[in-house]
C-alpha positions in Angstrom: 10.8 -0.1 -5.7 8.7 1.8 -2.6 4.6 0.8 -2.8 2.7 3.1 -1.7 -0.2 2.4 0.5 -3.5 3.9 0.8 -3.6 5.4 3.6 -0.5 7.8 2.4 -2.6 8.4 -1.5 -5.7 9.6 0.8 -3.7 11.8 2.7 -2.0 13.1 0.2 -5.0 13.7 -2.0 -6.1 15.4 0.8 -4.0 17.7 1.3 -2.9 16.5 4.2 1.0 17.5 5.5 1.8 14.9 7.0 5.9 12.8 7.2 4.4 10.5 4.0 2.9 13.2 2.4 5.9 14.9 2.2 8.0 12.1 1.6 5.6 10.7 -1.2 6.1 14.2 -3.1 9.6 14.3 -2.8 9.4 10.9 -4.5 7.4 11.4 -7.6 9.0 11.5 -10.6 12.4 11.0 -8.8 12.4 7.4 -7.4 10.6 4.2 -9.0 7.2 3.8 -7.4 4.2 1.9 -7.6 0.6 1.3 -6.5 -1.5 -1.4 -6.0 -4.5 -2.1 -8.3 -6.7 -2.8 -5.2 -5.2 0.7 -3.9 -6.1 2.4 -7.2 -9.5 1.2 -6.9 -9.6 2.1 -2.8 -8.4 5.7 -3.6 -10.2 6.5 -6.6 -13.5 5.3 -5.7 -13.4 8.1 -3.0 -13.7 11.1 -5.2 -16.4 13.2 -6.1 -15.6 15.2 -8.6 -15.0 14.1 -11.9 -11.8 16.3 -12.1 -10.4 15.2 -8.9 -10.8 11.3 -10.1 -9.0 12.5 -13.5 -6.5 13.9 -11.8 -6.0 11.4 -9.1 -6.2 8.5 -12.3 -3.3 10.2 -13.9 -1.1 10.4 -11.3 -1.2 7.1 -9.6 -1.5 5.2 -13.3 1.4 7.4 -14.2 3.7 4.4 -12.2 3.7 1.2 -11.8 0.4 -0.2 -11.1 0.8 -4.0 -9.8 -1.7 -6.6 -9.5 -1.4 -7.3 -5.4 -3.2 -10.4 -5.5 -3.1 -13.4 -7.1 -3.0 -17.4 -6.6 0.3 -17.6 -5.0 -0.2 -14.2 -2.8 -3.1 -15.0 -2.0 -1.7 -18.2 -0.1 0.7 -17.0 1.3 -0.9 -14.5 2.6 -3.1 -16.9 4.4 0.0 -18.6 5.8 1.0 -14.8 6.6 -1.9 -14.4 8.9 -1.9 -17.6 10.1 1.4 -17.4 11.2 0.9 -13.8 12.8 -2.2 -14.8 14.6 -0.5 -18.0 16.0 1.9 -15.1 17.9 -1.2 -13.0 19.1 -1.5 -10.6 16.5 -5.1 -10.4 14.4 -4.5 -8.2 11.2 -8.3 -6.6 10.7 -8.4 -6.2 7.5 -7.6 -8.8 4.4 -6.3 -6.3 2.1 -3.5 -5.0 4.4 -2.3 -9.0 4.4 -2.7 -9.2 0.6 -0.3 -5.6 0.6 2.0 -6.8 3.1 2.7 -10.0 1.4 2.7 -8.2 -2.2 5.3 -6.4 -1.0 7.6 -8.9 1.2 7.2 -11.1 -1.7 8.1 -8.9 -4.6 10.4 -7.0 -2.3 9.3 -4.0 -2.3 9.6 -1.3 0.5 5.9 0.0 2.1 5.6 3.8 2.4 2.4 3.8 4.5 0.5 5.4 8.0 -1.3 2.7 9.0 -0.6 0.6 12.6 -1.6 -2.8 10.9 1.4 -3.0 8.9 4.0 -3.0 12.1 3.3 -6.9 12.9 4.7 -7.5 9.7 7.7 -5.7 10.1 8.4 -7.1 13.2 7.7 -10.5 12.5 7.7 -10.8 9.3 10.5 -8.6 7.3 7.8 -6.2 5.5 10.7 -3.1 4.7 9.2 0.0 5.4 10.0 3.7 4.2 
């Protein structure tokens, strides 16, 4: 299963061509995918158009749509950013830990643009697209 992150979904929205972009198209409809519910709420809460938001609602809730949190993710990701901090590296943002975790945990692969993500693979094993 590939999770998709943000930062590819606003891209993409976007119209932006970008190596995700064009990989996340290429995936719809042919390869299992999913989204995060804190990643549906981060994408959809940027539109502004009603018709853009329905649009954007069907695709992502079109796959699988899994909760990234919870009590046992939500530890570990502690321990997760613990651990990566004791080695130098500060994640900024929670939400990329809770993602990263999600996704080591369930074993999912991260299709994503965003920097934070690489501590993760390197210390880690986050498997990325």
């Amino acid at each position: 299963m590939i999770f998709v992150d943000s930062s590819v979904w606003i891209d993409y929205f976007k119209g932006r061509i970008t190596r995700e972009t064009d990989l996340l198209d290429r995936l719809l409809g042919t390869e299992p995918l999913a989204v995060g519910d804190l990643i549906l709420a981060e994408v959809l809460q940027g539109f502004a158009s009603e018709r853009d938001f329905n649009e954007a609602r069907r695709v992502m809730t079109s796959l699988d749509v899994v909760e990234v949190g919870g009590r046992a993710v939500a530890i570990q990701a502690a321990r997760n950013y613990r651990t990566l901090r004791e080695r130098g590296v500060t994640i900024r943002k929670t939400i990329d830990t809770l993602i990263a975790t999600r996704c080591i945990e369930s074993g999912y692969d991260l299709l994503h643009c965003d920097r934070d993500f690489e501590p993760f693979v390197t210390h880690l094993g986050l498997t990325t697209v």
